[in-house]
C-alpha positions as CSV (number, residue, x, y, z in Angstrom):
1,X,33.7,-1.2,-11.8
2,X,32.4,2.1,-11.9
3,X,28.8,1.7,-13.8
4,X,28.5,4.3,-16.5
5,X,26.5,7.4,-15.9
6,X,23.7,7.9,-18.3
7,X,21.2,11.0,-18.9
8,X,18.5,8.6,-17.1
9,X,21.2,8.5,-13.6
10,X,21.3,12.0,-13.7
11,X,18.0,12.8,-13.6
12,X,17.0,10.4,-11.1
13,X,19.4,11.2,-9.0
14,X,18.3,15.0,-9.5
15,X,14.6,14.3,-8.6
16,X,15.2,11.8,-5.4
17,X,17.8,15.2,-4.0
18,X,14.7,17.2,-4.5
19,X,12.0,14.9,-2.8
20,X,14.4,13.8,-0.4
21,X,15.3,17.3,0.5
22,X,11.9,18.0,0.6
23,X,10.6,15.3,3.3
24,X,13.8,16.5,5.3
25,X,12.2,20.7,5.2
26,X,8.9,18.9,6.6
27,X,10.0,16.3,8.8
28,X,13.2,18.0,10.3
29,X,11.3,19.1,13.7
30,X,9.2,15.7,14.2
31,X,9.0,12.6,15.4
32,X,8.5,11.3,11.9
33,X,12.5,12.4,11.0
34,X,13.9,10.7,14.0
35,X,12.4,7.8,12.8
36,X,13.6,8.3,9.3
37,X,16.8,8.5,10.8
38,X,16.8,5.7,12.9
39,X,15.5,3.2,9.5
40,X,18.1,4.7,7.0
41,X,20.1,3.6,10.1
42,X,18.9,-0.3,9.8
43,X,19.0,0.3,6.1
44,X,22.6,1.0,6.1
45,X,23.2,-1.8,8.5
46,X,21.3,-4.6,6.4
47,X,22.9,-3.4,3.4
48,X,26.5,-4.2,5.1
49,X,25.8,-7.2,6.7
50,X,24.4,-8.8,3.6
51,X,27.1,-7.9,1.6
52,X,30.2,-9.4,4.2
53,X,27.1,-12.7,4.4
54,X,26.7,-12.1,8.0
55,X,22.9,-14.3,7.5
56,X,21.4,-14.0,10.6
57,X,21.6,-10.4,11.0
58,X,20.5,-9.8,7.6
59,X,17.8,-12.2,7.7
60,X,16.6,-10.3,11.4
61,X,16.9,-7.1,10.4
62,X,15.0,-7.7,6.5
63,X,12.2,-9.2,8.5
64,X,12.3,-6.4,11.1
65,X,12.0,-4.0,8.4
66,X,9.1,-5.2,7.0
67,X,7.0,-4.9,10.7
68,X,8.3,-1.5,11.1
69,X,7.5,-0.5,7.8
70,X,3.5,-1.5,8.7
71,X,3.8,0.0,12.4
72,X,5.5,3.6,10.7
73,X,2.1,3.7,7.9
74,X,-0.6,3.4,11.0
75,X,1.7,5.8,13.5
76,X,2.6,8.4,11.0
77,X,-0.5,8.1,9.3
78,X,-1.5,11.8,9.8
79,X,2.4,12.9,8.3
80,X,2.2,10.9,5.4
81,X,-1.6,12.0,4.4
82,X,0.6,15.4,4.9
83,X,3.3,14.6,2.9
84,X,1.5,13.4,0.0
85,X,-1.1,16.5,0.2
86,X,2.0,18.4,-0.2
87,X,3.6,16.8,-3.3
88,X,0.3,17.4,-4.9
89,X,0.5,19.3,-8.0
90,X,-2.9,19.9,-8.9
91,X,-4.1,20.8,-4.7
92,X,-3.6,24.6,-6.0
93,X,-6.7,24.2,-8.6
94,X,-9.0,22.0,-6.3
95,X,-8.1,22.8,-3.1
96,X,-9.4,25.3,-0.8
97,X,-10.9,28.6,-2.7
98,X,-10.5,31.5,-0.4
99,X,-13.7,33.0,1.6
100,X,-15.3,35.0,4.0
101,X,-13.7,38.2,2.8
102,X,-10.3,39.5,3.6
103,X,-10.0,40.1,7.3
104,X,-9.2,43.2,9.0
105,X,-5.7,41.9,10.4
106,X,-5.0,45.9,11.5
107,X,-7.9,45.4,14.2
108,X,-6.5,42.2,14.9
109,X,-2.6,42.9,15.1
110,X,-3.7,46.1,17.7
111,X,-5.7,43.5,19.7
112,X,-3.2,41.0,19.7
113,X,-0.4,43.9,21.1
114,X,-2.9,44.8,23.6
115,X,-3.2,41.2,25.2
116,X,0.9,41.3,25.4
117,X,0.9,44.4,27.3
118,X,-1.8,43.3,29.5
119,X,0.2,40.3,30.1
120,X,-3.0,37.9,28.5
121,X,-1.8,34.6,27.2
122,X,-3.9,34.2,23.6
123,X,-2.5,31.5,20.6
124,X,-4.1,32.6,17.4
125,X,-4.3,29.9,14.4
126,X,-5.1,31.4,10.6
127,X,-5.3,27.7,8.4
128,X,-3.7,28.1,4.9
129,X,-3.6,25.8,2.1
130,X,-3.1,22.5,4.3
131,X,-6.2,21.7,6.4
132,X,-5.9,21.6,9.8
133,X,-8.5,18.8,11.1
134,X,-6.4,16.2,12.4
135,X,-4.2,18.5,14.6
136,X,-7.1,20.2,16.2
137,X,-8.8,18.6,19.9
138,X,-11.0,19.7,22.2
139,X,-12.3,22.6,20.3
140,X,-15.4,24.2,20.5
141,X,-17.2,25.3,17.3
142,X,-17.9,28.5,16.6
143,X,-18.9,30.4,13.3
144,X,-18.2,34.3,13.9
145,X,-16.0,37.1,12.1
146,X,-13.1,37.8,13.4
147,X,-13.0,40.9,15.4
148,X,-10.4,42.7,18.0
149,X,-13.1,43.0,20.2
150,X,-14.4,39.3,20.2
151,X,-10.8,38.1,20.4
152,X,-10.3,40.3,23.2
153,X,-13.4,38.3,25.0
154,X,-12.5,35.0,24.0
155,X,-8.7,35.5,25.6
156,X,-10.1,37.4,29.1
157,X,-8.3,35.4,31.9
158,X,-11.4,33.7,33.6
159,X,-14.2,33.3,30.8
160,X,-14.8,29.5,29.4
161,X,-13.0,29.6,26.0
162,X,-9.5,31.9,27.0
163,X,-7.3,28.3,27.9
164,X,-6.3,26.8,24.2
165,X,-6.1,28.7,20.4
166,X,-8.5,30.2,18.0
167,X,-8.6,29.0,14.7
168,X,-9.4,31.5,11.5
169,X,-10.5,29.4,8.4
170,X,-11.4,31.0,5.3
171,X,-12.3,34.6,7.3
172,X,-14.3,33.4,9.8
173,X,-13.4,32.0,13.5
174,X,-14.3,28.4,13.2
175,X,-13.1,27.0,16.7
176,X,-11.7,28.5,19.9
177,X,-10.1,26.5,22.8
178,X,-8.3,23.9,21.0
179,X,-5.5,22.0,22.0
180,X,-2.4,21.8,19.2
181,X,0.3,19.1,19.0
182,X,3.6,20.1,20.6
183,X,6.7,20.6,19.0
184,X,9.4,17.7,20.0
185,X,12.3,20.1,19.4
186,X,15.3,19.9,22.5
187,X,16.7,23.1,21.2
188,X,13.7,25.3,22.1
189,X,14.7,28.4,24.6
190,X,13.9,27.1,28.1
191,X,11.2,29.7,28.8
192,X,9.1,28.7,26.2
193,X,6.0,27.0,27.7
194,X,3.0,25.1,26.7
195,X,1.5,28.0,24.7
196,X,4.6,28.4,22.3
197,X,5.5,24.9,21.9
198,X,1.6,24.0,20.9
199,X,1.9,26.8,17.9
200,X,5.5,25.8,16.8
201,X,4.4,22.1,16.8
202,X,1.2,22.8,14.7
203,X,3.7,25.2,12.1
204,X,5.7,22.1,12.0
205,X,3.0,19.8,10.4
206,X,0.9,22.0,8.7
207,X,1.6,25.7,6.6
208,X,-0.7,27.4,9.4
209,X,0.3,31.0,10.1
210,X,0.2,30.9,14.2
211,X,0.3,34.1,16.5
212,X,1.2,33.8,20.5
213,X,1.3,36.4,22.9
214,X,3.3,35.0,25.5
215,X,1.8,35.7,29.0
216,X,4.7,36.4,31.3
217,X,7.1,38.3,29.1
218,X,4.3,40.1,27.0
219,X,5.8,39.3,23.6
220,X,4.3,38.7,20.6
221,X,5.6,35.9,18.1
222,X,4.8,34.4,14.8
223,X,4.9,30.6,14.3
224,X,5.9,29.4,10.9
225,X,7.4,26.4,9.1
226,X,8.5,25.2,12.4
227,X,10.4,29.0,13.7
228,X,9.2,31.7,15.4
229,X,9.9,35.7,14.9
230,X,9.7,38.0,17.6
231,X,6.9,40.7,15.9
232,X,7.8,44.3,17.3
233,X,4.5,46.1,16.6
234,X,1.1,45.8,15.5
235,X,1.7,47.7,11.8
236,X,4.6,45.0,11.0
237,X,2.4,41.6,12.2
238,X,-0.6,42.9,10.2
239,X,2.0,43.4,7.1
240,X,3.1,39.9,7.7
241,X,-0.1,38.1,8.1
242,X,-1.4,39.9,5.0
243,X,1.3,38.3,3.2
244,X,1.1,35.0,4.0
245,X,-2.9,34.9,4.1
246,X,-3.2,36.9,0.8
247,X,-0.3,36.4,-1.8
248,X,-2.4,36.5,-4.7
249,X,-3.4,40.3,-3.3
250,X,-0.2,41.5,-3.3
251,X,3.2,41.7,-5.0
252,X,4.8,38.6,-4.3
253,X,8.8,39.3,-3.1
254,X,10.5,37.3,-6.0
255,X,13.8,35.3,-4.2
256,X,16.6,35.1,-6.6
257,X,17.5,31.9,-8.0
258,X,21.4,31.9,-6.4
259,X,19.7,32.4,-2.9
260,X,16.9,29.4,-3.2
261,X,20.2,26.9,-4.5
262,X,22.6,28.2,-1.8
263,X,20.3,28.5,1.2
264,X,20.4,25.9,3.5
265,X,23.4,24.7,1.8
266,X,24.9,21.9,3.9
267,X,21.7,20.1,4.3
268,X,21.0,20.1,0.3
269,X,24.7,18.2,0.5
270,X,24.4,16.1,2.8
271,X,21.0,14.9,1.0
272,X,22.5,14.9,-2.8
273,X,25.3,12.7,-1.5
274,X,23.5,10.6,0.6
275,X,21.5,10.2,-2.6
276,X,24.4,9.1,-4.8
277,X,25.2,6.7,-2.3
278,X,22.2,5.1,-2.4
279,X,22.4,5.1,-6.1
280,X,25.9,3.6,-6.3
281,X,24.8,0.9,-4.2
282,X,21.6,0.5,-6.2
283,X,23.5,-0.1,-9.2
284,X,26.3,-2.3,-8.2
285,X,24.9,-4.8,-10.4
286,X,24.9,-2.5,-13.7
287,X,26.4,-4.4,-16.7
288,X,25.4,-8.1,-15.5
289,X,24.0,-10.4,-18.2
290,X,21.7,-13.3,-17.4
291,X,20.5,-16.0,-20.0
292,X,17.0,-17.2,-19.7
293,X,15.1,-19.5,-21.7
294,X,11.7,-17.2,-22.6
295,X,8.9,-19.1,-23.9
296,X,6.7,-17.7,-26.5
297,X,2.9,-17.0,-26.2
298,X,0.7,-15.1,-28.7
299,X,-2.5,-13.1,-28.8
300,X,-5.0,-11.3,-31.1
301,X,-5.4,-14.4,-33.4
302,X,-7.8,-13.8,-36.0
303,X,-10.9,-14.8,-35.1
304,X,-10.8,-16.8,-38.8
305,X,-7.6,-18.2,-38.6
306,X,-6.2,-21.1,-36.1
307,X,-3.0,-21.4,-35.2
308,X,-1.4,-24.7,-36.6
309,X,3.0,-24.6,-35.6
310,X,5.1,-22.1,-34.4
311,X,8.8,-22.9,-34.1
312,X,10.8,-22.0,-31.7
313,X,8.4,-22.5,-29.2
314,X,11.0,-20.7,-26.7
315,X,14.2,-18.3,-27.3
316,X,17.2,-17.4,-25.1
317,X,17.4,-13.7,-24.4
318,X,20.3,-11.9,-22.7
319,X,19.2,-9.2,-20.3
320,X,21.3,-6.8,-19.0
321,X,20.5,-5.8,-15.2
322,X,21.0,-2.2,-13.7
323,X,20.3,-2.7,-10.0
324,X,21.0,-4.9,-6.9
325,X,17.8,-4.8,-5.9
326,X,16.5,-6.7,-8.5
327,X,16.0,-10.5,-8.4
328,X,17.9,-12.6,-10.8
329,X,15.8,-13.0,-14.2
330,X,16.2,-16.6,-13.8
331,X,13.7,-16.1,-10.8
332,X,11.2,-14.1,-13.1
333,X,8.2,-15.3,-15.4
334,X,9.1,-13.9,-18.2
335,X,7.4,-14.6,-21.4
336,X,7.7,-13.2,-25.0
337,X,4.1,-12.4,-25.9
338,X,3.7,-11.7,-30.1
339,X,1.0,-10.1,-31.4
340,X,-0.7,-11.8,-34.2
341,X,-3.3,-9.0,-35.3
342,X,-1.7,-8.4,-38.6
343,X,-0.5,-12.3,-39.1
344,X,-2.4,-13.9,-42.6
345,X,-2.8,-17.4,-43.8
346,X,0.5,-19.4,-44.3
347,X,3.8,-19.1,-43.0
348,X,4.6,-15.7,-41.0
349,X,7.8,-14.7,-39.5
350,X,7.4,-12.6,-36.3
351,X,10.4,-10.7,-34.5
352,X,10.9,-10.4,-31.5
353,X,11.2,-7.0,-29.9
354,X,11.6,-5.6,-26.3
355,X,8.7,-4.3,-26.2
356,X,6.5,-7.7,-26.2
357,X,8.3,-8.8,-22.8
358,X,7.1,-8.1,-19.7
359,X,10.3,-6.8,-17.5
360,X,10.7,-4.9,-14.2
361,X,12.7,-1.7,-14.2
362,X,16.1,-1.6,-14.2
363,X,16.5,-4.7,-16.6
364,X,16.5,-4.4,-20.6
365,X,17.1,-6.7,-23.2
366,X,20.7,-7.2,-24.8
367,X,20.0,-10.1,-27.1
368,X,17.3,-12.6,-28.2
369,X,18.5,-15.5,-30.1
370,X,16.6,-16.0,-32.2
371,X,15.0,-13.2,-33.3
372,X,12.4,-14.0,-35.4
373,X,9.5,-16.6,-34.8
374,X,7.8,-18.7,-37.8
375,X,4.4,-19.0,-37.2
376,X,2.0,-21.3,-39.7
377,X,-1.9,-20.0,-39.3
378,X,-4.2,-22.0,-41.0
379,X,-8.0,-21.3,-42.4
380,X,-10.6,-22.0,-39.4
381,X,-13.4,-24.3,-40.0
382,X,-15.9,-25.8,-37.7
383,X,-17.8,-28.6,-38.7
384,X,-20.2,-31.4,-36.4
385,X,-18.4,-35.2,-36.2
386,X,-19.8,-38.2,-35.2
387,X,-19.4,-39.8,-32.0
388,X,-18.4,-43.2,-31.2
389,X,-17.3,-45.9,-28.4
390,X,-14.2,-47.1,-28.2
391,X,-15.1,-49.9,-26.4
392,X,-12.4,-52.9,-25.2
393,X,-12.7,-56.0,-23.3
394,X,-15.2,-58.2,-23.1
395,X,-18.3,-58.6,-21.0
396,X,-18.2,-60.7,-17.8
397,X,-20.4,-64.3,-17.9
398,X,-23.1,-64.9,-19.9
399,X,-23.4,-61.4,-20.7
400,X,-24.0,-60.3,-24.3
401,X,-23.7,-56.5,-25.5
402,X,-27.7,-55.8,-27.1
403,X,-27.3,-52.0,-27.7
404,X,-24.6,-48.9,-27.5
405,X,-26.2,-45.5,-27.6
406,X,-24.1,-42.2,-27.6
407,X,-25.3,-39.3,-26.3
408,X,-24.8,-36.5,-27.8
409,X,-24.5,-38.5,-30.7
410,X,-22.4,-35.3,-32.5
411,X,-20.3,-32.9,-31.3
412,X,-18.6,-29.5,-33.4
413,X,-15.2,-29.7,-33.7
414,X,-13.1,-26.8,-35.0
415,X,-9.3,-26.8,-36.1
416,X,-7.2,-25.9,-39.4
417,X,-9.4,-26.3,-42.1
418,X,-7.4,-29.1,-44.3
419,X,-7.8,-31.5,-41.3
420,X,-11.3,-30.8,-40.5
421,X,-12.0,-32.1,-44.1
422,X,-10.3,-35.1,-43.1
423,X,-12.4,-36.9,-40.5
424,X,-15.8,-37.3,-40.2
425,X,-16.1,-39.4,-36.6
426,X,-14.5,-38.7,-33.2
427,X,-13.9,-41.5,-30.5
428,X,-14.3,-41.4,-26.7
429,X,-11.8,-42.9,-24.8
430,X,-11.2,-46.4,-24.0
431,X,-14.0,-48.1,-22.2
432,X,-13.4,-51.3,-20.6
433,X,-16.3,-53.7,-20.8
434,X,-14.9,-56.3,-18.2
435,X,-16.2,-53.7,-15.9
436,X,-19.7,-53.5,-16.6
437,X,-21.8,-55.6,-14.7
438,X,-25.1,-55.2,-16.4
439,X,-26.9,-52.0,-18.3
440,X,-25.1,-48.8,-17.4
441,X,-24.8,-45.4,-18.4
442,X,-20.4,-44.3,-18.7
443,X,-19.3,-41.2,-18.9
444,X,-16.7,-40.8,-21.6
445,X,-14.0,-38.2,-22.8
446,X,-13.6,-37.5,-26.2
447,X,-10.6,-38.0,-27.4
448,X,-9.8,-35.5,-30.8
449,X,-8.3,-37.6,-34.3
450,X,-5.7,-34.8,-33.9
451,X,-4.2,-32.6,-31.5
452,X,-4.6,-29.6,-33.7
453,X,-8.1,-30.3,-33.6
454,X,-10.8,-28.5,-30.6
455,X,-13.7,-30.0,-29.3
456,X,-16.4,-27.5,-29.0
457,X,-17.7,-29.5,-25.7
458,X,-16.3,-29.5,-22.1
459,X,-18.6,-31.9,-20.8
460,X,-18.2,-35.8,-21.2
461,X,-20.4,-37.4,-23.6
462,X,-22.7,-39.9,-22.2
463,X,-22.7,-43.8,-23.1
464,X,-25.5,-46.1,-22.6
465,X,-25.0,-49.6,-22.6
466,X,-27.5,-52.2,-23.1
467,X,-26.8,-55.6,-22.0
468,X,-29.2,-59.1,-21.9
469,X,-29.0,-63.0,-20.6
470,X,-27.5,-63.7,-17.5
């Protein structure tokens, strides 16, 4: 049966396209996608074998999944701090505030031109939004403006710092001769070396803006989002690095709505179905009713009231579950839990709503027989009783019972407060004097006239006996 769609489907299938679509943008390029693939692959497979009851498999490849679910959080530990920097709404207003002063990127671009033509290798790094920290090794610190002229030095085949990138944060050069992460793209021209596939790896994980002048062709090319552009002059690199380092500066180019839904269009449907196929198997369950016995518990009892009889003391409620994933309600603790704030003296009937169940998501309530709860409160009282032995048996021999002392010789009792009234002793339980050899001291629970009735003491009470002749 095909489960009806509601308003709630739709827009959960509309947000898991998005964030699935975007984990695919970021991942794509990385080692972290391929093995994204490679568990949506087990996923698949678990999900077939459990439903033709192939048990072994299933059994392997459920436990399986929960190891390689650890190993992927402690491997991909640096992609996921990524990811969820990313998905941060609020990273905009407490992120990284711009400094340093806006960098003179025409010096820069005419420097960078003049390393390709001299045939200098040079892998320049400006840091963004996204910090760059856990992709950066080896690097030695520096804190210097940026200048064509110290670039110029740093790059010179021979000098200490001109093997590995220079990184730009926040207008200043804050390391030089770092080592990036390569890129683990196959489809990579073949005469791309170290040099370029360092800058495209670091694009891949991070938003960084990356320049490299490739030493045996003498090309410039800008890293970004995982691609690279050839740059064909100094003027048009400087344009493009002043976009992307200083948007707020200038007039942002405004893509029309058509082109961001159409571009990259087979991906986005390969990820929406993929979606509602995951959501169809989700839901195979949808419409399923379970009956489960729910017991009742309360809370927020007056502090002057007591609570004397509630009947039922359980109902049966019909829930209606929407997923496969979730366990049968028969396996749950569920409870109905009734709020007895605005409850008075007397009689009360309470009904029983939705809301005062604890259930996962994905299961609502259909029915609850039945649907209202009496429940008898009574006035509190407190009040001290005496305390007695109940003793039993007789002493051994020739002994003969002289003296019985209780101690504490009263305890406060609370309960409802017509059978408070009604007592004015309470008993321990049963002690057996056959056991007693001679003068002892028994410890003794205290057993209440009434189970509606409290004892105000978790201790036992102590009883001395005092016995004579022998």
């Amino acid at each position: 049966m095909v489960p009806i769609i509601r308003w709630q489907d739709i827009a959960d299938i509309v947000i898991m396209s998005f964030l699935a679509y975007q984990l695919y943008s970021w991942f794509k390029h990385t080692r972290a996608m391929q093995v994204l693939i490679g568990m949506a692959f087990l996923v698949g497979v678990y999900f077939v074998t459990k439903n033709l009851g192939l048990f072994m498999t299933s059994w392997i490849l459920q436990e399986l999944g929960t190891v390689l679910f650890v190993l992927i959080i402690v491997i991909f530990q640096a992609e996921i701090r990524q990811a969820l920097y990313r998905f941060s709404l609020l990273r905009n207003f407490f992120g990284r505030q711009e400094g340093g002063g806006e960098i003179d990127l025409a010096d820069l671009s005419r420097t960078v031109f003049a390393l390709a033509r001299e045939r200098t290798g040079a892998i320049i790094v400006f840091q963004r939004q996204e910090a760059l920290d856990d992709y950066l090794l080896h690097g030695v610190r520096l804190d210097s403006l940026p200048s064509g002229q110290l670039l110029g030095s740093i790059f010179l085949d021979g000098t200490p710092l001109h093997d590995g990138a220079v990184v730009i944060k926040d207008g200043r050069i804050t390391q030089a001769s770092c080592h990036l992460p390569l890129s683990a793209k196959t489809e990579l021209p073949r005469h791309f070396g170290t040099r370029h596939r360092a800058g495209i790896g670091l694009s891949e994980r991070s938003d960084a803006a990356v320049v490299i002048v490739s030493e045996e062709r003498g090309e410039v090319g800008l890293a970004l989002g995982g691609e690279i552009e050839r740059i064909g002059s100094a003027e048009e690199l400087a344009d493009r690095l002043r976009t992307l380092l200083y948007p707020q500066r200038h007039e942002k180019v405004r893509t029309p709505l058509r082109q961001l839904l159409f571009r990259n269009l087979v991906p986005k449907i390969v990820t929406v179905l993929a979606v509602v196929a995951s959501w169809l198997i989700i839901t195979t369950k949808e419409g399923e009713i379970f009956t489960v016995a729910v017991p009742i518990k309360f809370h927020n009892l007056p502090a002057d009231a007591v609570l004397v009889k509630s009947t039922p003391e359980e109902v049966e409620v019909q829930l209606k579950v929407f997923s496969s994933l979730i366990p049968s309600p028969k396996q749950l603790d569920i409870s109905a839990d009734l709020d007895l704030s605005n409850a008075r003296e007397g009689v009360n009937n309470l009904a029983i709503h939705e809301g005062e169940m604890k259930l996962p998501l994905g299961v609502v309530v259909s029915n609850v027989n039945p649907s209202v709860v009496k429940v008898t409160l009574a006035r509190k009282m407190r009040k001290p009783l005496r305390v007695r032995a109940r003793l039993v048996g007789e002493l051994p021999g020739r002994l003969r019972l002289q003296k019985i002392r209780v101690e504490p010789g009263e305890v406060l009792v609370e309960g409802p407060e017509r059978l408070v009234a009604q007592h004015d002793t309470i008993r321990t339980e049963e002690i057996d004097l056959g056991s007693i050899r001679g003068s002892a001291v028994v410890e003794a629970k205290l057993v209440p006239p009434s189970p509606q009735l409290r004892v105000l003491r978790e201790e036992p009470v102590k009883v001395r006996i005092v016995t004579s002749g022998r």
